[in-house]
N, C-alpha and C positions, 0 to 999 in steps of 0.2 A: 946463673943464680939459682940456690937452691929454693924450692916453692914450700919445704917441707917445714917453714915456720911463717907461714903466709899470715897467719891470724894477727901476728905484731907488724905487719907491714901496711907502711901508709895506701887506703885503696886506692888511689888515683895511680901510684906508681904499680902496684898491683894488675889493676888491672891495665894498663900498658904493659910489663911483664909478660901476664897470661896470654893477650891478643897477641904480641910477638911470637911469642913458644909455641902457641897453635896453628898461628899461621907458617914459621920457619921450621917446624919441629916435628908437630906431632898432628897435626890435620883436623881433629876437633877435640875438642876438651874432654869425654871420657876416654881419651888416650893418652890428654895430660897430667887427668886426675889416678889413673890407673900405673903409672910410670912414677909419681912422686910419693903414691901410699896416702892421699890426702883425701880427707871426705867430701865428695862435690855440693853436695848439700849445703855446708859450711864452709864452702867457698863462694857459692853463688848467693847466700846469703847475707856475707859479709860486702860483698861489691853491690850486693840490691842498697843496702844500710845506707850505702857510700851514694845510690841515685843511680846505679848502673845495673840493666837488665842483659840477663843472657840471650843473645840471639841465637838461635840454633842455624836456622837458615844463612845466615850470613859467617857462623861458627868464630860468633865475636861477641864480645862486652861492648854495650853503647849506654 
C-alpha cells in the first residue's frame, strides 16, 4: 500500500499499516518516512489526533 496519500486514510488502519511496514520493511520510521517522500511530522501528528503516540523505543505507534 502506497503511504504517499496517508493524510485521507482512516488513522486506525494507518497506523496498523505503518507499524507493519516498520516492523516487515523498513526497521523504524525515518526509514519509512524517507522512502515514501512523506513528512514525519504530519504523520505522527495525524496518529497523535487519532490518540496514538510514537514510540521510538519499541519503533511502533501505540
Amino acid at each position: 500500500m502506497d503511504l504517499k496519500k496517508f493524510e485521507t486514510m482512516d488513522p486506525v488502519m494507518l497506523m496498523s499499516i505503518v507499524n507493519m511496514k516498520i516492523r516487515d520493511e523498513f526497521g523504524d520510521l525515518e526509514a519509512l518516512v524517507r522512502f515514501y517522500e512523506i513528512d514525519q511530522a504530519v504523520l505522527i501528528a495525524k496518529l497523535a489526533a487519532a490518540g496514538f503516540d510514537y514510540l521510538p523505543e519499541a519503533k511502533q505507534f501505540r
